[in-house]
N, C-alpha and C positions, 0 to 999 in steps of 0.2 A: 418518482424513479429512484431517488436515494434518500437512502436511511441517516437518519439525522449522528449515527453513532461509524458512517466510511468517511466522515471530516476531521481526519487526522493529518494535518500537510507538516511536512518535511522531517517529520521523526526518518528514526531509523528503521531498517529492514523489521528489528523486532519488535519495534514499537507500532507501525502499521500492522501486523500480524497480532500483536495483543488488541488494538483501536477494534480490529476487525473481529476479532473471534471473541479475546475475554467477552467486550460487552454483550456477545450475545445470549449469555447467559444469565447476566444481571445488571449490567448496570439498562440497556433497551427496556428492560422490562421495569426498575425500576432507578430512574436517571439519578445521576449525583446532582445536588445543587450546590455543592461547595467549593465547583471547580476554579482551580488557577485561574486567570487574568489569561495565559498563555494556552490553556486546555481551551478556554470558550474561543478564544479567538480560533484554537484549529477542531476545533467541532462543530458541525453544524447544527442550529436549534430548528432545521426545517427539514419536518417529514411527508412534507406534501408531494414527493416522487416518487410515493408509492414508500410498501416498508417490506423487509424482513422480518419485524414484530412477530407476525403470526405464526410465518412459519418457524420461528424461535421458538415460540412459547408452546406451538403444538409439536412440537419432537415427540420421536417414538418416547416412550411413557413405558421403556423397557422394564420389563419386570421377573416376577417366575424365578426359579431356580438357577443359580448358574450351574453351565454348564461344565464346569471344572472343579475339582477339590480344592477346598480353601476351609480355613478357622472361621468359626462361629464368629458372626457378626459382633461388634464389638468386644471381641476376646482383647485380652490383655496379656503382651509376652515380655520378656526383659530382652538387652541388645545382646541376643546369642552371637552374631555377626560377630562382636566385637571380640569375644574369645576363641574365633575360630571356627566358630560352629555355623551349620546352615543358617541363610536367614529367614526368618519368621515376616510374615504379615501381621502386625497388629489393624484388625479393623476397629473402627468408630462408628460413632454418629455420624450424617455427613450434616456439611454445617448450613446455615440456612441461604437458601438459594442456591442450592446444589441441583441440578435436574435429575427429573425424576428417573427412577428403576438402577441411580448409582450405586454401589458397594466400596466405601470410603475406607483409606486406612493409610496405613505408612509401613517401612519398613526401615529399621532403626543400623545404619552403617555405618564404617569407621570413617574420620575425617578423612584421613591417610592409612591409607594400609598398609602404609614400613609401617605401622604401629598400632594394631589391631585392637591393641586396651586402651588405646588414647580416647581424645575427645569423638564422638559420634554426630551421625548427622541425618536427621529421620527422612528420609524420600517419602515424600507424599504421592499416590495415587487415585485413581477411582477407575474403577471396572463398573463395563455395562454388558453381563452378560446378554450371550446371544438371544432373542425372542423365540425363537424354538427349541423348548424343552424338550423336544422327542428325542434330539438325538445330541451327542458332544456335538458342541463347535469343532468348525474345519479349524480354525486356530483366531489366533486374539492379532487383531490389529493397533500397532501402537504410532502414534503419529509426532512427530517433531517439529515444532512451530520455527526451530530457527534464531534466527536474528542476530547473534546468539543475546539473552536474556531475556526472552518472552515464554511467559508460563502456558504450560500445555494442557491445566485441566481448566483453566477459565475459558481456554477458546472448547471445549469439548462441545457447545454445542452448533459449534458449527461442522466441527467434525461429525457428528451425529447424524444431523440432516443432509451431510454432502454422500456417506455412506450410506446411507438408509435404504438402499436396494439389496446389501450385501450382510448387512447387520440383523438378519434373521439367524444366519448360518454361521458368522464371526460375533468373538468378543470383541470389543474393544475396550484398548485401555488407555490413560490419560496418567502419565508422569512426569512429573514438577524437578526439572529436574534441579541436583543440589544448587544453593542460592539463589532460587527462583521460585517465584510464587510460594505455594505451601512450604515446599521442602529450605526454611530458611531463609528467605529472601535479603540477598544482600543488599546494605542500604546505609550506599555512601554520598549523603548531604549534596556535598558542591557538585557531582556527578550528577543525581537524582534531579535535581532543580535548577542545575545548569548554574552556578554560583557563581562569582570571580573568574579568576582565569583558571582554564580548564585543564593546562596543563598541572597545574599544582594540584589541581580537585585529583587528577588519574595519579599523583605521587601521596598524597593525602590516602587514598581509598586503599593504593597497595600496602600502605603504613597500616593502614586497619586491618585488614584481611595477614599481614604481618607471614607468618610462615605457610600460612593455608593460601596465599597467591593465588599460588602453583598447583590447585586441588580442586580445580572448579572446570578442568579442561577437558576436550571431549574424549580422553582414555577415559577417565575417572566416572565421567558419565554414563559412557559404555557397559562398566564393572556395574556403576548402579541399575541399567537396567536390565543388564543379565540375572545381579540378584534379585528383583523385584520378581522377575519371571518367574527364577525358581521357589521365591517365595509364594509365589500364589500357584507353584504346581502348574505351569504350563511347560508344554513342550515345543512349540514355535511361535515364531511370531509373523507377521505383516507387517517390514519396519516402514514406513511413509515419511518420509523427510520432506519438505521443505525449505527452498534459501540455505542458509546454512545448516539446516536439519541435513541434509545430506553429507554435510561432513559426520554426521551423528551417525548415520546408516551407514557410512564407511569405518568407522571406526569400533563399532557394531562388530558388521562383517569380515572385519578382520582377525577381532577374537574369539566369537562362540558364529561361525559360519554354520555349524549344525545345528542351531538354534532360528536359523533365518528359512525360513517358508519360500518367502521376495521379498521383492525391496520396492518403491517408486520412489524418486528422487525427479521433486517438481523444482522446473528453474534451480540446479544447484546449484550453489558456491563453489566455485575451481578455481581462486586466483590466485596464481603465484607472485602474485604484486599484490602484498599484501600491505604495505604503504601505502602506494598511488594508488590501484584501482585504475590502471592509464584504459582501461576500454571500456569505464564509466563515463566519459566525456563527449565521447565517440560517439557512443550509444546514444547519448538522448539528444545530441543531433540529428543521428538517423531515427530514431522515432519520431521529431517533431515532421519530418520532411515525410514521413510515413502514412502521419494522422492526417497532412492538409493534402496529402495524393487521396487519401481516401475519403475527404471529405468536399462532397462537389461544392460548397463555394468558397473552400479555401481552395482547391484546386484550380477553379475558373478563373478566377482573380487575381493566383500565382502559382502559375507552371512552370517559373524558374524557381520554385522554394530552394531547392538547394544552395544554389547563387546569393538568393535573399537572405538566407540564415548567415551563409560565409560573411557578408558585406556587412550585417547588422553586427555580428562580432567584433570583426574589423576595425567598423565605427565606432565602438564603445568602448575597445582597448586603446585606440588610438586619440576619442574624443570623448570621455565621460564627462557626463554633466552631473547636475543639481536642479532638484527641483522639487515642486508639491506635486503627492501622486493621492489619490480618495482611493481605503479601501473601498469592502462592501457595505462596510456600516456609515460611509459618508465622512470618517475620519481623515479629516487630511494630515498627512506623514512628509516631511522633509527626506528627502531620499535621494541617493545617490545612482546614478544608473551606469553602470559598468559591466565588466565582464565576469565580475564574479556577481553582481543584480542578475545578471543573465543568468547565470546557472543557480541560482534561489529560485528563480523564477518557476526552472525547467525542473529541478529535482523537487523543491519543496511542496509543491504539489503535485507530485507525483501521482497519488492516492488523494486526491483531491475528487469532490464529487462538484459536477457531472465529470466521468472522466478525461482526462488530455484536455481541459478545456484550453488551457494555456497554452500545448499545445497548436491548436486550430486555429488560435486569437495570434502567434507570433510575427507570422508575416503579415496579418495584414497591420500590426502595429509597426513590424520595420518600415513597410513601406508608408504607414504615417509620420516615422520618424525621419525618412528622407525627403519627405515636403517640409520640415521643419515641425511637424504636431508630436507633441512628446505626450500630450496626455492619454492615449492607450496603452502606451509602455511605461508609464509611470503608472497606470492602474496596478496591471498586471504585476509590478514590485511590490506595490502597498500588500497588494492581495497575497503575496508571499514572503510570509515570516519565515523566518529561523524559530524551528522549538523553543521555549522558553520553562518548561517546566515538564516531567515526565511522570509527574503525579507520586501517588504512593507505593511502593512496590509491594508492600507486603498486602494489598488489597486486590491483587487481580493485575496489578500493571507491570511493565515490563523493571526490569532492574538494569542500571545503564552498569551498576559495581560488577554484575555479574558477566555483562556482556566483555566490559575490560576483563576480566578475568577469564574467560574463555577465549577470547581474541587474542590477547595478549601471551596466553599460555599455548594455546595452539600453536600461532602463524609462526611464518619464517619471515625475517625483517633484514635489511640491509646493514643492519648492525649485529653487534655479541652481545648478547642478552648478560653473556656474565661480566661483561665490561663497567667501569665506573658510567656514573649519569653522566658527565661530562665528555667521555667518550664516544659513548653511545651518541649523544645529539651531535658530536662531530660527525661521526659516521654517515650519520642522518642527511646534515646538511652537503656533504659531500655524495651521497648518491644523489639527492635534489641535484644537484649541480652538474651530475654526466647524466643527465634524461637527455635524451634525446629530444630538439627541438621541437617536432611535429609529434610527440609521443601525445602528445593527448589532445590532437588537432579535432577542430578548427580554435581550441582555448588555447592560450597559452599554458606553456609550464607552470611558471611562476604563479599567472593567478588563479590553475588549477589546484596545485598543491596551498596556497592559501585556502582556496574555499574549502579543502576539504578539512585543513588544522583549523579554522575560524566556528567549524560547524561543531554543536555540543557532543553529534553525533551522526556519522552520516550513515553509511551502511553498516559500518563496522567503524572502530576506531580507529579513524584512518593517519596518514603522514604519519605526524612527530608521537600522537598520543600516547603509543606505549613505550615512548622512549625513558620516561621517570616510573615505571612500572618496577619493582622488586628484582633483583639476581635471583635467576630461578633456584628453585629447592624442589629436586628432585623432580627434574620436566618428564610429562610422559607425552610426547607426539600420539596423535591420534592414530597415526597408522606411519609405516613407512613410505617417503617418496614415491608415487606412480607406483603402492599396490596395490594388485590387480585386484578384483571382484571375484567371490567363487563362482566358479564356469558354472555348476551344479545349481546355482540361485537363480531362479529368474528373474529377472529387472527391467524397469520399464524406468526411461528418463524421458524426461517432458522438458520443453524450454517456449520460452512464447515470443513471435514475432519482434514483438513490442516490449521485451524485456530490459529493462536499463542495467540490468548484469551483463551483456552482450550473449546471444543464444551463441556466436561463433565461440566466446571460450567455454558456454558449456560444454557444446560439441567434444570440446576437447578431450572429455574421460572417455568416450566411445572404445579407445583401443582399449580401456582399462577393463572395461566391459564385455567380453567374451558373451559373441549370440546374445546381447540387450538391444535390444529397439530405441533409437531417439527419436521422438516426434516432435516434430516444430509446427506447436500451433500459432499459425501465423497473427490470428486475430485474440492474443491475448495478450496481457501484461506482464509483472515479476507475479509469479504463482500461477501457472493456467487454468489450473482447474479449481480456482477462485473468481478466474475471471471467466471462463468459456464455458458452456456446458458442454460443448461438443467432450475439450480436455477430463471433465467430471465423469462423460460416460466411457472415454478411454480406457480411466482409471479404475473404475468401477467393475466392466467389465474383465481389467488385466488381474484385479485379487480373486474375482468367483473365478475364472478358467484357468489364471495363468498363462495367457496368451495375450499378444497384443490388439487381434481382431482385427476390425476396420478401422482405419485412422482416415478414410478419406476426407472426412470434415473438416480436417487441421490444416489444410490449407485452403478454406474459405477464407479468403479476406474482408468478404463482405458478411458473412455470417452473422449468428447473431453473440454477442459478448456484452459484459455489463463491469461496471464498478465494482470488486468484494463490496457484498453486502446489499447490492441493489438489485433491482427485479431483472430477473433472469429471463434474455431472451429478447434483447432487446439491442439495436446498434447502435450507440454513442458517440462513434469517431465522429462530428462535428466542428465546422469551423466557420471560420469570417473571410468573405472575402473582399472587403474593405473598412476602415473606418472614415469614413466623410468627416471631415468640419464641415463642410454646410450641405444640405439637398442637391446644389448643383452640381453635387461629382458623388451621387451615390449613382449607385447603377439601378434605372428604372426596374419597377414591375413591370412584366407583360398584362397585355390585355387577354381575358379567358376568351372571347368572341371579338368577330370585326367592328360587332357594332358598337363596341368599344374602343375601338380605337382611335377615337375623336377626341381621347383625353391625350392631354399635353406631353411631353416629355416628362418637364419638371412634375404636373400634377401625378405622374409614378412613379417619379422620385423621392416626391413627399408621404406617398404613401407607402413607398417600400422602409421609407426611414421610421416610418411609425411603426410597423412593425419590428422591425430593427432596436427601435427604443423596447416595445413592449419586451420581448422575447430576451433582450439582451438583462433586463431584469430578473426573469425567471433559472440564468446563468449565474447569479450573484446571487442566489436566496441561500443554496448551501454553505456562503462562504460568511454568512451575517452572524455576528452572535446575536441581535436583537430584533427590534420587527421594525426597525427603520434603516433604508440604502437609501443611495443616491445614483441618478443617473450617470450616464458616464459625461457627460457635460454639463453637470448640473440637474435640478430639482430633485423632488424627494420621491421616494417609493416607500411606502410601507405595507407588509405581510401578517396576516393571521392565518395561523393552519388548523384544521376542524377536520378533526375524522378523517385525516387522510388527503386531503384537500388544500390548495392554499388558496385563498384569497387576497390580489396584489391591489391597491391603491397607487394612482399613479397622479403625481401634482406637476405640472410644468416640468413635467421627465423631460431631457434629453439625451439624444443618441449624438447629432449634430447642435452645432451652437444657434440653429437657426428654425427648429420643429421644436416644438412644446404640446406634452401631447399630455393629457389630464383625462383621467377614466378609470376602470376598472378591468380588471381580470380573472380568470379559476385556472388553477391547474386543478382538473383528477386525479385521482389515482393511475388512474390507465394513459397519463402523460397527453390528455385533449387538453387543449389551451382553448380559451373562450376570450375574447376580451369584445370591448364597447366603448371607444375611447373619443374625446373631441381631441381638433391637430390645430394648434394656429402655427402656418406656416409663410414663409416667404412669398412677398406680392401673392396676399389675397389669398394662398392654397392652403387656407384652411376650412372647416367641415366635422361631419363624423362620422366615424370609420367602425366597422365591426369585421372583425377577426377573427379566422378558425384556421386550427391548424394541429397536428396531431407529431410529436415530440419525438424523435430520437426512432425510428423508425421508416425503415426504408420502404417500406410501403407507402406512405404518405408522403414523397418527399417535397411537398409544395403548401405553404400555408395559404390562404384565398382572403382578400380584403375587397371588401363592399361598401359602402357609403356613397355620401356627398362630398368633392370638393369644390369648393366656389359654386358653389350651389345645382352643379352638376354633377350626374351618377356617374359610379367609377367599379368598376368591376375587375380587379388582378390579382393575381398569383407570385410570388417569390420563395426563391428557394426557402426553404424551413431552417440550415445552416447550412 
């Protein structure tokens, strides 16, 4: 079901958006082996859930003529930009590992355009013209990955494959934009690799970046890619924003509106709390409570979630503890479980594959954790780090310099950007100080605004970070306060149920938006039409007509949606609706027929627990860097994946302190679970058990167990999750 390259947990907006897109263009096809300590821990080395691979590596194979006026392929021009004049396309080679039918080049800009013979700054591109030569393209689609600092032509082959109904008739095109990816990638050390303390690393990086700060914001962006256009002789575009990509498309549209076709703006960035983020907190309360309504056996086992979530905060503001939590790889971690553990927990795997697992596992760990059992809430910490490294940026990854620098330069902050440092974090600390008490309920203030300055990087550089950033030189805002959108553009905004942007401050731009559509797809994540396909043919269908069409699908909640980057078409909202310490208080399997119902209480307890054990394995394979776990009570699990396939070994696995279950397993491709396992369990109820059950899919929603126990036959069923 997931691709070994959607295990990126608790980066930022633009770092999931590079995890997810760069590597599908190269690094899936051919893996790094020199990753971080902190890259392996948040990637998965298991692609036995099925892959993207395929359909990565067989992308349109665009080729033929384009369909627009452009300089002979690798022509060479000097920076006419810089003296005033139009700008030119220099094309290239494109470099290796570039997908096929690209047309590679740059377009050579001024740093700053008070000073047009200054220092220059080449904006990288790649155009894929349209596959049908017969006729011009209807116009060139360009897309915005956001974040801000995730480069947009490493992700191009996901954009390739998400358009590819429309990409007969349209160009598309892929720009880096300045200090990102190709186009310069900025690359500041303590930022990049997460160093020291980080506020020094965000005053360190603007010392580097020195008069150019201020030159990397989305006006500046904008100007680049109006020239890019006009260098390669286009006359509209298709601007597609995402996450913060939408500020790109406002900012866009503000200046060259006769240059804009449409617009789609998925999940956009609208927050005028550009410190706090106070309706990030919010939110992924109401998603956790979202994912265990929609998953029948978190839901069975707690239909007060709301209550349960309130109480479990509660408890951990009021009572944290200490203690040993086992990742996935069996590593036991000294850990602290608090109220800012809770939101690692809930943000950092956000984009965690399988999805929401964390999610669906929450209540029934609180309610372990109010019988006294900490160990499924201490898994669930272990299993979410803080980023620890964000790789190379000039290789395809996101640049964290860059994204300070866009954030920084853009937002509007509770201080005067031209004020001393020392002002400034006064300022700071004094709006900290009049939040409003419930502003970011059910967390506290206090330990919200910590977790968000503690993290390398959360959505954005949030709190205090840009408080030691540079006195600006010469700011250029993206656009002005609450301007509107041209009426004449059509637009389509998308925002997704499950968003932890909160879809209600998307909503917000609507009036901004004259005659645009917002659709709320209820069954997706932050990007919808990454996560839904329903949202993909929305959008698909809003570039060929310019209409919005049917949206009726968007609010399926039970539809089908997947991970970015996982097999499409499939339901993954899953959960738990208990973790037992012993057999005697899990909730039995049902009997398939009467004439089984001769078996015990406990002997369905034991077997439902073996499954329990099995499956709760197949939930931790994404989160392994190696090919050995550990049950959640002990024993060992280890995994080989072949062709698509995984293969579990399972030693004196436990789910409870009291079932030891030793055997074997397959996952498919097509997410069938197979297993054959022996159970030694409590007085006597052990046996051997064989197991089928088909994965993440509501059509199946019952896995079926058959065996012996105590030497009699046992035939039942349990929910799947």
């Amino acid at each position: 079901m997931v691709d070994a390259f959607t295990r990126e947990v608790g980066k930022s907006d633009f770092t999931w958006m590079t995890s997810l897109t760069c590597r599908a263009a190269v690094d899936i096809v051919t893996p790094k082996s020199d990753q971080t300590a902190g890259e392996r821990t948040s990637m998965s080395r298991i692609s036995a859930f099925g892959t993207v691979v395929s359909v990565l590596i067989g992308l349109l194979a665009v080729g033929g003529t384009p369909a627009l006026a452009a300089p002979p392929a690798n022509s060479r021009v000097t920076a006419a930009t810089a003296s005033g004049a139009a700008p030119v396309a220099a094309f290239r080679t494109c470099t290796a590992g570039s997908l096929p039918g690209a047309r590679c080049g740059s377009v050579s800009l001024p740093l700053d355009r008070a000073h047009p013979s200054g220092t220059t700054i080449a904006i990288a591109f790649q155009l894929f013209p349209a596959t049908d030569t017969s006729s011009p393209a209807v116009s060139t689609i360009v897309a915005s990955n956001g974040g801000p600092g995730g480069p947009n032509i490493a992700a191009a082959g996901l954009w390739l494959f998400l358009l590819q109904p429309v990409l007969a008739h349209h160009n598309f095109l892929a720009i880096d934009h300045r200090g990102i990816g190709e186009s310069q990638a900025i690359d500041c050390p303590a930022l990049q690799h997460v160093l020291g303390n980080q506020l020094a690393a965000a005053r360190a990086c603007g010392a580097q970046l020195g008069a150019a700060a201020y030159r990397y914001g989305s006006g500046d962006v904008a100007d680049d890619i109006d020239a890019v256009r006009r260098a390669l002789h286009i006359d509209k575009i298709d601007y597609y924003g995402v996450s913060y990509g939408a500020v790109d498309v406002r900012a866009y549209a503000y200046r060259y509106p006769d240059h804009l076709r449409s617009a789609i703006l998925d999940s956009p960035y609208n927050s005028k709390d550009a410190a706090f983020t106070r309706t990030l907190p919010t939110a992924m309360a109401r998603i956790s409570v979202l994912v265990c309504r929609r998953s029948p056996s978190c839901n069975a086992g707690n239909p007060d979630a709301p209550e349960i979530f309130d109480r479990l905060v509660e408890s951990l503001r009021k009572h944290p503890f200490s203690g040993v939590g086992y990742n996935a790889d069996g590593r036991p971690l000294t850990l602290r479980a608090d109220e800012s553990a809770l939101l690692g927990v809930l943000y950092n795997n956000y984009f965690a594959a399988p999805a929401f697992v964390n999610q669906g596992e929450i209540f029934a760990a609180a309610k372990a954790l109010q019988r006294g059992d900490r160990t499924p809430l201490l898994r669930l910490i272990a299993e979410s780090p803080a980023p620890g490294d964000f790789g190379d940026p000039a290789a395809g990854g996101p640049s964290v310099g860059a994204d300070y620098a866009v954030f920084c330069a853009d937002s509007v902050f509770p201080w005067d950007k031209s004020a001393p440092e020392a002002t400034r974090a006064a300022q700071y600390r004094k709006a900290l100080a009049q939040l409003p008490a419930n502003a970011s309920a059910p967390f506290s203030v206090t330990t919200w605004a910590g977790f968000v300055a503690s993290q390398p990087v959360l959505l954005i550089p949030g709190a205090n970070a840009c408080v030691p950033w540079p006195k600006p030189t010469r700011p250029l805002p993206p656009f002005p306060a609450d301007a509107k959108f041209p009426s004449n553009v059509p637009a389509l905004l998308l925002g997704g149920g499950l968003d932890y942007l909160d879809v209600k401050s998307e909503r917000t731009l609507i009036p901004l938006f004259p005659g645009a559509k917002f659709v709320t797809v209820q069954n997706a994540g932050h990007v919808t039409t990454f996560w839904n396909p329903c949202a993909t043919s929305i959008a698909v269908s809003f570039l060929a007509t310019l209409q919005t069409g049917d949206t009726r699908c968007a609010a399926d909640t039970r539809g089908p949606m997947n991970l970015p980057g996982s097999t499409a078409g499939i339901l993954q909202l899953q959960g738990v609706s208990r973790f037992p310490a012993s057999a005697s208080r899990a909730i039995p399997a049902r009997p398939v027929a009467a004439r089984h119902g001769h078996n015990s209480s406990l002997d369905r307890k034991v077997a439902a627990v073996a499954w329990s054990t099995v499956v709760d394995a197949v939930y931790r394979l994404p989160r392994m860097t190696g090919t050995t776990g550990r049950g959640l009570r002990g024993g060992i699990i280890t995994v080989k994946v072949t062709g698509g396939s995984a293969a579990i070994d399972y030693r004196s696995a436990k789910f409870t302190g009291d079932v030891a279950v030793t055997g074997h397993a397959t996952l498919s491709p097509s997410n069938v679970l197979a297993a054959t396992v022996t159970v030694a369990g409590p007085h006597g109820r052990s046996g051997r058990l064989i197991i089928s059950a088909t994965l993440w899919d509501p059509a199946h929603p019952v896995a079926t167990i058959t065996g012996t126990l105590r030497g009699h036959r046992i035939a039942v069923t349990t929910q799947t999750r």
